[in-house]
N, C-alpha and C positions, 0 to 999 in steps of 0.2 A: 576190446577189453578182455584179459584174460579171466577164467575162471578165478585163478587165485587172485590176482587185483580184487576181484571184486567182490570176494568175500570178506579180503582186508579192509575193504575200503567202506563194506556195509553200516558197523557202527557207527565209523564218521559221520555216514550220511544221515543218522537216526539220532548219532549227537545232536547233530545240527539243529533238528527239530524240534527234539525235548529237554536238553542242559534245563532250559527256565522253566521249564511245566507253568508257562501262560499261554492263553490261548491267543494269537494273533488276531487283531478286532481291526476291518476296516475302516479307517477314517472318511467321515465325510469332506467333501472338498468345500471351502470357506470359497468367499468372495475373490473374482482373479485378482492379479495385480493390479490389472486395469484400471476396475472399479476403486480399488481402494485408494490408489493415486490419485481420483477423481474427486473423492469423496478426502480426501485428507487435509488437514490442518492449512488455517491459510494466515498466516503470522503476519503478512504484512497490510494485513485490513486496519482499520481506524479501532475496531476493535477484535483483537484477534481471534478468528474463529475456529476451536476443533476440532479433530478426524470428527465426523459422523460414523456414528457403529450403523456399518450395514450389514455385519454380521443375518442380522433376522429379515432382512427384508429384502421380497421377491422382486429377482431380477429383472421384469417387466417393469418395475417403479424407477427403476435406474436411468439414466440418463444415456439414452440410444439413438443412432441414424434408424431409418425405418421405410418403410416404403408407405406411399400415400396417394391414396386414390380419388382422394375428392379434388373439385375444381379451382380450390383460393390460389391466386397468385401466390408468387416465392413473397417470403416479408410478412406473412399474414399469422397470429395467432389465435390457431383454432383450440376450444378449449371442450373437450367433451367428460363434464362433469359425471358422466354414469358411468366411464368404465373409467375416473381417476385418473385422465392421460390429457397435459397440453401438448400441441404441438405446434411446432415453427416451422411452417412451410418452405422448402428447399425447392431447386430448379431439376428439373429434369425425373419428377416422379419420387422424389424424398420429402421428407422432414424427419424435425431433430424432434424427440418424443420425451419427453418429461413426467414421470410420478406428481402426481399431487393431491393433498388431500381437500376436501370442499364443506365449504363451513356452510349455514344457514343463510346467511348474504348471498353465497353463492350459487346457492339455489332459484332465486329468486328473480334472475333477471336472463333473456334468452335474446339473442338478437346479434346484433352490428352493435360496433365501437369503436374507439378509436384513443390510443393510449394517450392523455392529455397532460400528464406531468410524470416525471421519474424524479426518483431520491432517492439518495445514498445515506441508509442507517437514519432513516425518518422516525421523526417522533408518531406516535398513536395516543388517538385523543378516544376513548367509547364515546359512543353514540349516544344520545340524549334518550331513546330509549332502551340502551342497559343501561344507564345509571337511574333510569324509574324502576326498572324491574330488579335490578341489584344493587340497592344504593351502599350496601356497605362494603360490597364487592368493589365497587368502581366508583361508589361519590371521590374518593379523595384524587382520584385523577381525572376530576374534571378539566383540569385546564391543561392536560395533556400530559403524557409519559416520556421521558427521554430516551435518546437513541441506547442502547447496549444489546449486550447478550440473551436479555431476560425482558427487552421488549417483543411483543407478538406481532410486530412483525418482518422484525429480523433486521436481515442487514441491506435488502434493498424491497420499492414498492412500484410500482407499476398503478397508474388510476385513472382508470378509464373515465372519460365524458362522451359522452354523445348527444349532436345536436347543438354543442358548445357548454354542455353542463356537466357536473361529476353525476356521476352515477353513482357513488359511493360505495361501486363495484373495485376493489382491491386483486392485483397478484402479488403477491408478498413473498418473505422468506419464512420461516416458522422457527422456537423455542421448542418444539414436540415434534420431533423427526418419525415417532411413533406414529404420527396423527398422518402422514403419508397412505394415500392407497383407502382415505376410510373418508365416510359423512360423520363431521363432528359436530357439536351444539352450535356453533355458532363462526362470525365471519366469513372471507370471500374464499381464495385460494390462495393455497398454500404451497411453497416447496423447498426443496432442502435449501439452507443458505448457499451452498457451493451449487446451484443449480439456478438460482434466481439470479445472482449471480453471472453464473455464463447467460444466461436469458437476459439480464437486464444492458451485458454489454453487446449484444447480438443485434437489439432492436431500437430505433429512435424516437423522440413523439411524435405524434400522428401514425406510429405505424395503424394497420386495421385489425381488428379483434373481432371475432365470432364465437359467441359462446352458446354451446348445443345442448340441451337438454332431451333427457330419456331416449337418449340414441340406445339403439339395440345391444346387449351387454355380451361382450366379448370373452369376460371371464367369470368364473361364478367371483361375487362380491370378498371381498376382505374381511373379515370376522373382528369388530371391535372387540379389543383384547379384554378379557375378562376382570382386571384389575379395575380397567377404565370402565367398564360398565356399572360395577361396583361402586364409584366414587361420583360419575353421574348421576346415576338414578336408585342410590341406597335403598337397601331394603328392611322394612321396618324390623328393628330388633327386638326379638321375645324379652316380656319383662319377667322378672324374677314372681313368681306366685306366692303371696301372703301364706301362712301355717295356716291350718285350717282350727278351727276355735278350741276343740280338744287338746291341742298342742301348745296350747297359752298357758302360762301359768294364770294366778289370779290376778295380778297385777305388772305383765309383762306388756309391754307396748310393741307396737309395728309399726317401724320404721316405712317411710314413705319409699316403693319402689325408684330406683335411679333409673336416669330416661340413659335410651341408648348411647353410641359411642358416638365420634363425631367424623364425619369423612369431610377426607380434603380433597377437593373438589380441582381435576387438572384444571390450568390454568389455560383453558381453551373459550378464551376471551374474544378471539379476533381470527 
């Protein structure tokens, strides 16, 4: 390049950079295509279900081959509630690895199973005791909730028996795609509906289930999101304080303090 080129050619190249006077700000990279394809709209379900935003949520919950080191046959679903991961045992040193989130049901039971009935967009009836401990919550579906988008639990269920009995042990699909990755108040397991889904057409009844509890934790834990913490477990709100007796006229009254606001409470039923 010659000397005079490239003094002519200097401003150009300083145009270039500052015509806008903004600063150029790296974007972060969003979910691949992959994923989003995976995770996108499925219009020809009974009832049609869409995209899930995976936008916020860590790619380990996603739906991946993986390598797997423990001994269950191919067919087997191994479900390790402490680091939020099921998995479907493949041949030759895989399985297919699943997000899920783990209700209080699904804390409770550790062992061998075996999947005893599947259903497509199953009704959910609560349990006889949530509707003692929330009866206004749940008395009026006592005799069961119909299949849709806004039953918990989703579009397909998996129910374990063992022995030749239910075990009342549930894999379901989920209403709260948020609730992925986390220990929520209550019910078995959960996963996205495009994920139970590929799971429930993967596996047939009587496949075998192992569900492992307080396995050694692979990742530091998921942080129940602050909203939802909030609406679980509210915190009692400061009441307004009366005037103090100087501040009364002689015939002025006080009003009876208002009780606090009211949280609604997610619908993390099942």
């Amino acid at each position: 390049m010659s000397r005079r080129f490239f003094l002519a050619s200097v401003p150009v190249f300083l145009a270039g950079c500052t015509t806008t006077g903004k600063v150029v700000q790296a974007v972060a990279p969003g979910p691949s295509p992959y994923y989003l394809a995976m995770y996108g709209p499925l219009p020809d379900e009974r009832f049609p279900i869409p995209a899930t935003d995976i936008s916020k949520v860590e790619e380990r919950f996603l739906r991946q081959q993986v390598d797997y080191h423990r001994s269950e046959p191919a067919g087997t679903i191994v479900i390790d509630t402490a680091n939020r991961f099921l998995y479907l045992v493949q041949e030759n040193g895989k399985a297919l690895r699943y997000g899920i989130g783990v209700g209080k049901d699904g804390l409770a039971f550790e062992g061998a199973a075996k999947i005893g009935r599947k259903a497509e967009w199953p009704r959910w009836t609560p349990t006889r005791s949530m509707i003692e401990r929330d009866p206004e919550r749940y008395g009026h579906l006592a005799d069961g909730m119909e299949p849709g988008l806004t039953n918990p639990l989703g579009a397909r269920a998996l129910y374990l028996y063992k022995d030749g009995r239910d075990t009342l042990f549930r894999i379901h699909g989920t209403t709260e795609p948020w609730s992925i990755g986390l220990a929520v108040s209550s019910g078995c397991i959960r996963l996205f509906n495009q994920d139970i889904i590929d799971l429930y057409g993967r596996v047939p009844v009587g496949a075998n289930v192992v569900v492992l509890q307080d396995e050694p934790l692979m990742y530091p834990q998921k942080q129940l999101p602050k909203w939802v913490a909030r609406q679980i477990n509210p915190q009692p709100q400061p009441q307004p304080q009366p005037p103090a007796p100087d501040e009364l006229g002689p015939v002025q009254e006080v009003s009876a303090p208002r009780s606090g606001g009211f949280f609604r409470r997610p619908t993390v039923g099942i």
